[in-house]
C-alpha positions as CSV (number, residue, x, y, z in Angstrom):
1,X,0.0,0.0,0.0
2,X,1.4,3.2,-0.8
3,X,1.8,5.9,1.5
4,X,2.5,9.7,1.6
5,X,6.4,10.0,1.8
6,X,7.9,11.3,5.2
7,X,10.9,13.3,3.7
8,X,10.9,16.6,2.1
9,X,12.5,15.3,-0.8
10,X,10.2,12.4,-1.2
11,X,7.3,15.1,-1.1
12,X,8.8,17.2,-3.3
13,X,9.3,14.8,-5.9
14,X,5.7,12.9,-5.3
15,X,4.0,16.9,-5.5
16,X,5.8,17.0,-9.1
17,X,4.9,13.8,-10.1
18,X,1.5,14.8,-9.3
19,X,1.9,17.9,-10.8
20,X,3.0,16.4,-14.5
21,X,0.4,13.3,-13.8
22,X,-2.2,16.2,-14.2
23,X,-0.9,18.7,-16.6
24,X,-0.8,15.5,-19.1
25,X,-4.0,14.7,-18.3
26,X,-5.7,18.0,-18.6
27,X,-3.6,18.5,-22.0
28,X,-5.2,15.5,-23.4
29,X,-8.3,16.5,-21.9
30,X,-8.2,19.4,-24.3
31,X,-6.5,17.3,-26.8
32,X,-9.7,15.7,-27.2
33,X,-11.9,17.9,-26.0
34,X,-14.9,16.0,-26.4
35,X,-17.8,15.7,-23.6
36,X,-17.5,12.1,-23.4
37,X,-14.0,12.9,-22.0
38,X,-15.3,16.0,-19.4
39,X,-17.8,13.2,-18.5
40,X,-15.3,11.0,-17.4
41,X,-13.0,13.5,-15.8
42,X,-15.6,14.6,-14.1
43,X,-17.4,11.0,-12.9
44,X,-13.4,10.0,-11.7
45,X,-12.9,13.1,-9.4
46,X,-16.4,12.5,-8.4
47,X,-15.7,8.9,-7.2
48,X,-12.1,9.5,-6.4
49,X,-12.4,12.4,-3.9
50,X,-14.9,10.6,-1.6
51,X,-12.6,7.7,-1.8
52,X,-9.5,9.2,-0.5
53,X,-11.7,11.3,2.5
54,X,-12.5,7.8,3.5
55,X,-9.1,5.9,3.3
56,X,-8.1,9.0,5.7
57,X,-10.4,8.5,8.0
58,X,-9.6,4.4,8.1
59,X,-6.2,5.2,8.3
60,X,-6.5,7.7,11.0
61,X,-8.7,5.2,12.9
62,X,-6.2,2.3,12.4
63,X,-3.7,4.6,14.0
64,X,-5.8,5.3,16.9
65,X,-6.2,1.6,17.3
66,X,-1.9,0.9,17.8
67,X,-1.9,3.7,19.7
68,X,-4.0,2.2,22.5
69,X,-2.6,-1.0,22.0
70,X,-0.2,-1.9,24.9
71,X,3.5,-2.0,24.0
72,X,5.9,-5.0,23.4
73,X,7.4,-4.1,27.2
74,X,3.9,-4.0,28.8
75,X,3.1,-7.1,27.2
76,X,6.9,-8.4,28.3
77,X,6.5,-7.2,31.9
78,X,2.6,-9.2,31.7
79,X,3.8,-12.3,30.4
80,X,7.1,-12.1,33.6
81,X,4.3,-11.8,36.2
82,X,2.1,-14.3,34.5
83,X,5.0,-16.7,34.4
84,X,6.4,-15.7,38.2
85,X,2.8,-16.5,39.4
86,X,2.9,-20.1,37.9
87,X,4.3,-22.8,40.1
């Protein structure tokens, strides 16, 4: 799954790619300039902008879940006791 790089660099360069991804798409947009084409620019940002809202929000949520989860030296220190308790 890919995700949003963490370095400046690797934004910069994913922001350009972005930036050419569109510019080629817009020129052939005009290119072609028919409505069947607007149509289907228009349907994919339709679908795709409520698509990434929601893989945001599941992603944020997935985070929240690790976060509460407990960490490997809780569950360490659990599994000591646990075993310490046994005869």
């Amino acid at each position: 799954m890919a995700r949003w790089p963490r370095t400046v660099g690797g934004n910069l360069l994913a922001f350009v790619c972005i930036v050419i991804v569109g510019l080629v798409v817009v020129q052939s947009a005009i290119a072609l300039s028919g409505g069947y084409v607007w149509i289907a620019l228009g349907v994919t940002a339709v679908v795709a902008i409520p698509l990434i809202l929601w893989r945001r929000a599941t992603m944020n949520a997935r985070d929240l879940a690790v976060a509460d989860a407990p960490s490997f030296s809780e569950v360490l220190d659990r599994r000591k006791a646990r075993e310490g308790l046994e005869p």
